[in-house]
C-alpha positions as CSV (number, residue, x, y, z in Angstrom):
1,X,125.9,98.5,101.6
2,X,123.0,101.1,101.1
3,X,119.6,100.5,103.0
4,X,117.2,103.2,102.2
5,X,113.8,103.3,104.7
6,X,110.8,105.1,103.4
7,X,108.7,105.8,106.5
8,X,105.8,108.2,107.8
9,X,107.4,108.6,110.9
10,X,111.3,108.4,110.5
11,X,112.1,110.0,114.0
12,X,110.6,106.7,115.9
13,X,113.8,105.2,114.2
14,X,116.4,107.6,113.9
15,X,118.0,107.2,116.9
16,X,118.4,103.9,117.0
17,X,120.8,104.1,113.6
18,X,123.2,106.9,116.1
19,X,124.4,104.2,118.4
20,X,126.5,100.7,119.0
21,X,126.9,98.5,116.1
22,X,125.0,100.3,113.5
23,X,126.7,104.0,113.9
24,X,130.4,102.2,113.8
25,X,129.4,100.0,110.4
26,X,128.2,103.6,109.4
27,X,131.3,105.8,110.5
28,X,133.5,103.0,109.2
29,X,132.2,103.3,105.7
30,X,130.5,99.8,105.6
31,X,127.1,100.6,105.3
32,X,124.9,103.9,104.4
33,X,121.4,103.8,106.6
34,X,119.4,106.4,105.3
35,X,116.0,107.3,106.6
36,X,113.3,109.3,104.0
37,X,110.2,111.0,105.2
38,X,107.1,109.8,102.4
39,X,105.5,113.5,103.5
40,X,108.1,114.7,101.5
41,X,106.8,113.8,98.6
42,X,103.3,114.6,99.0
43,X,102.1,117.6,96.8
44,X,98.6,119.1,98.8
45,X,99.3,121.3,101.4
46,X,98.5,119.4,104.0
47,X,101.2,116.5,103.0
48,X,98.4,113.8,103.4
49,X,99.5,110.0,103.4
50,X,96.8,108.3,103.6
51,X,93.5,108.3,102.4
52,X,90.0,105.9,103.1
53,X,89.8,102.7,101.7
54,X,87.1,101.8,98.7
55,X,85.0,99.7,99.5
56,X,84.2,101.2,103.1
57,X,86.8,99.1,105.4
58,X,87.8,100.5,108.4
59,X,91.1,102.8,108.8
60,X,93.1,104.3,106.8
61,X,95.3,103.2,103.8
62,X,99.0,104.7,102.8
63,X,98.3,106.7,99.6
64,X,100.4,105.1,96.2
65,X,101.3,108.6,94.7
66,X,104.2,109.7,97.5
67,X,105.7,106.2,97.9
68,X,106.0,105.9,94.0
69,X,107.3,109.5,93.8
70,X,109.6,108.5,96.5
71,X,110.9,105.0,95.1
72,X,111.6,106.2,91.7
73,X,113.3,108.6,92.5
74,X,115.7,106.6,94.5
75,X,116.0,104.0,91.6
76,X,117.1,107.4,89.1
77,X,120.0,107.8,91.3
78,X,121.4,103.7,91.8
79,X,120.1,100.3,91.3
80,X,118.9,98.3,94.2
81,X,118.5,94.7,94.8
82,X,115.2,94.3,96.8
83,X,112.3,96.6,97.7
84,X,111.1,95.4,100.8
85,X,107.9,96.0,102.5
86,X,107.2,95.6,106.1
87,X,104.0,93.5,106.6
88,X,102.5,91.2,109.3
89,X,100.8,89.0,106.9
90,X,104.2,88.8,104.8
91,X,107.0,86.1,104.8
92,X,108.9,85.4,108.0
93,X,112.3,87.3,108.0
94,X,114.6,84.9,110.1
95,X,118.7,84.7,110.1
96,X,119.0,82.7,106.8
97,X,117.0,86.1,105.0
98,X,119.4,88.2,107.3
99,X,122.4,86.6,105.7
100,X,121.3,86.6,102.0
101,X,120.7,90.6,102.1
102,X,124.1,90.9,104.6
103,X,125.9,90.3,100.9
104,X,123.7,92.7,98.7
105,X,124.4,96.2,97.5
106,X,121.3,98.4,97.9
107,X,118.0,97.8,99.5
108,X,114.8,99.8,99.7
109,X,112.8,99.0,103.5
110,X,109.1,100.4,103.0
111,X,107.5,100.5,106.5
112,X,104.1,100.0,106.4
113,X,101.3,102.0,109.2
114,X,97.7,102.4,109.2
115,X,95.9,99.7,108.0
116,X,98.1,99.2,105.0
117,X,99.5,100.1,101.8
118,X,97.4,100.5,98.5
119,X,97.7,97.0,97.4
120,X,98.7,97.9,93.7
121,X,102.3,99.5,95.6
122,X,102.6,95.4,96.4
123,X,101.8,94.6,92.8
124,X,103.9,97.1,90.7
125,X,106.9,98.2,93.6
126,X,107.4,95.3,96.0
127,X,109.8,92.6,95.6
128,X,109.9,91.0,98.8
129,X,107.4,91.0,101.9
130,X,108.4,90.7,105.8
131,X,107.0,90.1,109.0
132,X,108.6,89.4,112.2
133,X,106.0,87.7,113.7
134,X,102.5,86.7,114.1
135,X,101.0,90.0,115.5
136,X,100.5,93.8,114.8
137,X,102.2,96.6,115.6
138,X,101.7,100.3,115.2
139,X,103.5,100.7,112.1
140,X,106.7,99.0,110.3
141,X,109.7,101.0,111.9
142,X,110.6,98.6,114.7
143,X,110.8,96.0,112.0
144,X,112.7,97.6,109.9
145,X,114.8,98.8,112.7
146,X,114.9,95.3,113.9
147,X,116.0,93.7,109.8
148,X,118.6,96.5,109.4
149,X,120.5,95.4,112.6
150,X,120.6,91.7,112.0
151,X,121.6,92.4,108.6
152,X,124.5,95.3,108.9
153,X,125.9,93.1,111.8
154,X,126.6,90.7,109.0
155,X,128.8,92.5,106.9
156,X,132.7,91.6,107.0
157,X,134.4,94.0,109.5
158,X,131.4,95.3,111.4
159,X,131.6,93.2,114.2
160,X,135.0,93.7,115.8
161,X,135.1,89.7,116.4
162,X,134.5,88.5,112.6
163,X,133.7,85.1,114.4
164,X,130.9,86.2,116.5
165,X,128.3,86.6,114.1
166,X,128.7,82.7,112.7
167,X,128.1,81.6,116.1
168,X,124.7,83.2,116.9
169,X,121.6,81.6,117.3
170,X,119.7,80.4,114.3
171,X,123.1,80.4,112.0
172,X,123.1,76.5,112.0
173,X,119.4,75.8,112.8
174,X,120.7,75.9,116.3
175,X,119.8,77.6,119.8
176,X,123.5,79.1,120.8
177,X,124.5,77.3,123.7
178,X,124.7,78.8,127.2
179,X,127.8,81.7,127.7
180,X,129.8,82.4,130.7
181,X,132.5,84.8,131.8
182,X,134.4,85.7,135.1
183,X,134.3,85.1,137.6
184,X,134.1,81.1,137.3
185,X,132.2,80.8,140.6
186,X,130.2,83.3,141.9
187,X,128.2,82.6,145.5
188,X,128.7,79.1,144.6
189,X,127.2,79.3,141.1
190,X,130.0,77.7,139.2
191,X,130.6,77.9,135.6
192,X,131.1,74.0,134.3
193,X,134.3,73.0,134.4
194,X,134.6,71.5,130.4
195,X,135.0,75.5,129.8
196,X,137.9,75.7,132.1
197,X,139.6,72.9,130.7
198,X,141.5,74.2,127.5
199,X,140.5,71.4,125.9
200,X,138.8,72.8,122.9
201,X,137.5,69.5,121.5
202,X,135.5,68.8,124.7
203,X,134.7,72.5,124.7
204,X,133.4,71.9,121.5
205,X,131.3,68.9,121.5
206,X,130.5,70.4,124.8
207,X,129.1,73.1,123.3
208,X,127.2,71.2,120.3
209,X,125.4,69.1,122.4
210,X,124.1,72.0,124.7
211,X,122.7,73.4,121.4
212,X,120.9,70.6,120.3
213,X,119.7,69.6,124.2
214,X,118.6,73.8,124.3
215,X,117.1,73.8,120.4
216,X,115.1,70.1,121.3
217,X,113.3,72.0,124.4
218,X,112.7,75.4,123.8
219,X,112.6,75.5,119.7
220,X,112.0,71.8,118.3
221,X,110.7,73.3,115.1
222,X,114.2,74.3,113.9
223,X,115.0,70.5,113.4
């Protein structure tokens, strides 16, 4: 898998791609993260961005010329399934999105900063819009930092445990239930004993019925 991210500001991301999960899916050949500066493919001297919005709005809006320079030539080179643009007013990106792009080829990540992108980039380049939540941030990098994770984590033989990833949170419109490891009682704090029973179909319903109790409390809106 190929994730290409178009950004103003690529080094508030780069390291993040150098470490854990996502450098082994990338030295293993399972996916390609690449990061593209948009200054790049300014032409004035002064690789300007962004420019003021008609209609006299406050801030500054992303220019369209670079980010169309930019995107085609990427689609010159290889096809891609989605172009993607980070937005807080765009759809919701949750695990079900996660694991529809997890089994895609190539994607383009746009990360949006300033006020915005020219809206006609949305009309003629976009394909799909996400947010992560209901607030702002400084620009789109952490969010598509944050989508590139959950989604290369998906990918068959990225995770060293191939089972790990179908029991996360979310995966079954679920809260995971709660984990424990050794030591089974610490300062009196014991781990409950249906986990130290080897009985797995206890364990199991065990386990199902801490989700639902957790998902009913903390995140009734899944159900």
């Amino acid at each position: 898998m190929r994730i290409d991210i178009l950004t103003v500001f690529p080094e508030m991301i780069e390291g993040f791609f150098n470490h854990s999960i996502m450098s082994r899916a990338q030295k293993a050949g399972l996916a390609e993260i690449h990061l593209h500066n948009i200054r790049d493919y300014t032409v004035d001297k002064h690789r300007k961005t962004d420019d003021y919005p008609f209609g006299g709005s406050a801030g500054l809006v992303m220019k369209i010329e670079p980010i169309d320079r930019l995107i085609t030539e990427l689609k010159s080179q290889r096809d891609y399934d989605e172009v993607i643009y980070t937005s807080p007013d765009g759809e919701r990106f949750d695990q079900k999105a996660a694991n529809g792009f997890s089994l895609l080829n190539n994607i383009i990540i746009l990360c949006g900063h300033y006020k915005g992108i020219d809206y006609r980039i949305r009309e003629h380049l976009i394909t799909r819009e996400f947010s992560i939540g209901d607030y702002v941030l400084t620009g789109g990098e952490l969010v598509a930092a944050v989508m590139t994770d959950s989604i290369v984590r998906l990918i068959p033989g990225v995770m060293t445990d191939g089972q790990s990833a179908l029991s996360d949170c979310f995966q079954d419109n679920l809260l995971a239930p709660p984990i424990y490891t050794r030591p089974a009682d610490y300062k009196g704090w014991k781990v409950p004993e249906v986990l130290l029973s080897g009985n797995q179909a206890m364990i199991d319903e065990w386990e199902f019925q801490q989700s639902l109790e957790r998902t009913k409390r903390l995140r009734p809106d899944l159900l």
